[in-house]
C-alpha positions as CSV (number, residue, x, y, z in Angstrom):
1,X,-24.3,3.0,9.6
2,X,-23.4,1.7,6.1
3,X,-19.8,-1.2,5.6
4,X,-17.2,0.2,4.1
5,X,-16.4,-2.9,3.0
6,X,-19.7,-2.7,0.3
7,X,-17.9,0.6,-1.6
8,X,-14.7,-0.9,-1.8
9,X,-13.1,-1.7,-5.7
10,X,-12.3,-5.8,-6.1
11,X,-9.5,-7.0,-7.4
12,X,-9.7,-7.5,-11.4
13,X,-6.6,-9.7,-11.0
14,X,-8.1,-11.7,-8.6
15,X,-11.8,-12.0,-9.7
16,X,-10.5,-12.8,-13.4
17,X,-7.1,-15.1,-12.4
18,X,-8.1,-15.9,-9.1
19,X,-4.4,-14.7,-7.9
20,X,-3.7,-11.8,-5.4
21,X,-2.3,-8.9,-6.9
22,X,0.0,-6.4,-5.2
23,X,-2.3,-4.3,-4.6
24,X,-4.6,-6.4,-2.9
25,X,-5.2,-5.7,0.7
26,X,-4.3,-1.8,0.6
27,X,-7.7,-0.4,0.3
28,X,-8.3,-2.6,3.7
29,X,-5.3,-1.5,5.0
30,X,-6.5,2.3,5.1
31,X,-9.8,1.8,6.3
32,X,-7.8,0.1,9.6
33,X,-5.2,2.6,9.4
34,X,-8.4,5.4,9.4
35,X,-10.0,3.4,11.7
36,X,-7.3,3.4,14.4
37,X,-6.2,-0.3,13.8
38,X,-2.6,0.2,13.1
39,X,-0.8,-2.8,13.7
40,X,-3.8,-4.5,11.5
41,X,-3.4,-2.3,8.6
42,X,0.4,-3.4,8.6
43,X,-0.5,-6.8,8.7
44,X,-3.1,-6.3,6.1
45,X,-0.6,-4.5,3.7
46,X,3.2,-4.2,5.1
47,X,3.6,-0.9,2.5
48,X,1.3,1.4,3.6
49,X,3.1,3.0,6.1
50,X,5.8,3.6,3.0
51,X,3.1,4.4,0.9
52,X,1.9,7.3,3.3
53,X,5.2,8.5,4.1
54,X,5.7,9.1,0.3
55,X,1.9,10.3,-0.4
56,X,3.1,12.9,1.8
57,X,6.1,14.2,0.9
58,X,4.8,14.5,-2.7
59,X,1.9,16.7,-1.5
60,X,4.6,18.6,0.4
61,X,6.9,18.5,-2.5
62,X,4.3,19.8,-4.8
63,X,4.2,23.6,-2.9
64,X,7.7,23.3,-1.4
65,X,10.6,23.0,-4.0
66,X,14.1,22.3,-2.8
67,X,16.9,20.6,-3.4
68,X,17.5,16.8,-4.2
69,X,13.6,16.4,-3.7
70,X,13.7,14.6,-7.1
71,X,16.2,11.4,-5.6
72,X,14.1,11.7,-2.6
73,X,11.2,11.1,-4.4
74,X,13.4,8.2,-6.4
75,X,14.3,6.5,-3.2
76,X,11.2,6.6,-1.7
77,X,9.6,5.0,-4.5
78,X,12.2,2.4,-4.8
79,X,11.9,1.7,-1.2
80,X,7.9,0.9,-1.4
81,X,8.8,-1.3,-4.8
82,X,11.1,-3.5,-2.4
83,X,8.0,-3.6,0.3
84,X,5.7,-4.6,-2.1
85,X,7.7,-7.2,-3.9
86,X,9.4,-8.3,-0.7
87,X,5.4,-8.1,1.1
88,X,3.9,-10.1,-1.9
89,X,6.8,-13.1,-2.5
90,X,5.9,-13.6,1.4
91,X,2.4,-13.6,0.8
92,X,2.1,-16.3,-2.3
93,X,4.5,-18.5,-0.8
94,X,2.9,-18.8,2.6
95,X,-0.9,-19.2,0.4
96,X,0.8,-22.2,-2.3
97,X,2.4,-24.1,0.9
C-alpha cells in the first residue's frame, strides 16, 4: 500500500517564503476527512467542512437552476473567506508566539 502523503502538491508559498499559506493543510484535511478522521481534518483545516458544503451545492447548482442560487453561492463563498481568514490569523499567531 503506497502514502498518500508522497502524491500530495507542497506548498510554493511555504517552500519559497517559508510561511504557511491559506491553503496549507486542506489537501491533508481531505485525506482524513476520506479516511474517516473527522474531527482531525477540522483540526487540520477548520474550512473544509465549508468548503464541501459549497463544492456541493455548486455541483448541484450546475444541473438544478432556481432561484437566488446566485446569493447563495455569494454567501457561501463569503462565509469560507471569513473561515479561512479567521482559521489562518489563529494559525500564525499561535506559530510567531
Amino acid at each position: 500500500m503506497t502514502n498518500i502523503q508522497e502524491y500530495m502538491l507542497p506548498c510554493l508559498n511555504k517552500t519559497l517564503f517559508g510561511v504557511e499559506c491559506t491553503g496549507c493543510g486542506a489537501q491533508r484535511a481531505a485525506v482524513l476527512l476520506f479516511q474517516g478522521k473527522f474531527t482531525d481534518a477540522f483540526f487540520m483545516y477548520p474550512a473544509i467542512y465549508s468548503l464541501v458544503i459549497l463544492l456541493v451545492f455548486l455541483l448541484f447548482n450546475l444541473f438544478y437552476k432556481f432561484k437566488y442560487d446566485y446569493s447563495i453561492k455569494m454567501g457561501l463563498i463569503i462565509f469560507n473567506a471569513v473561515i479561512i481568514a479567521i482559521a489562518y490569523v489563529i494559525k500564525m499567531t499561535h506559530i510567531f508566539n
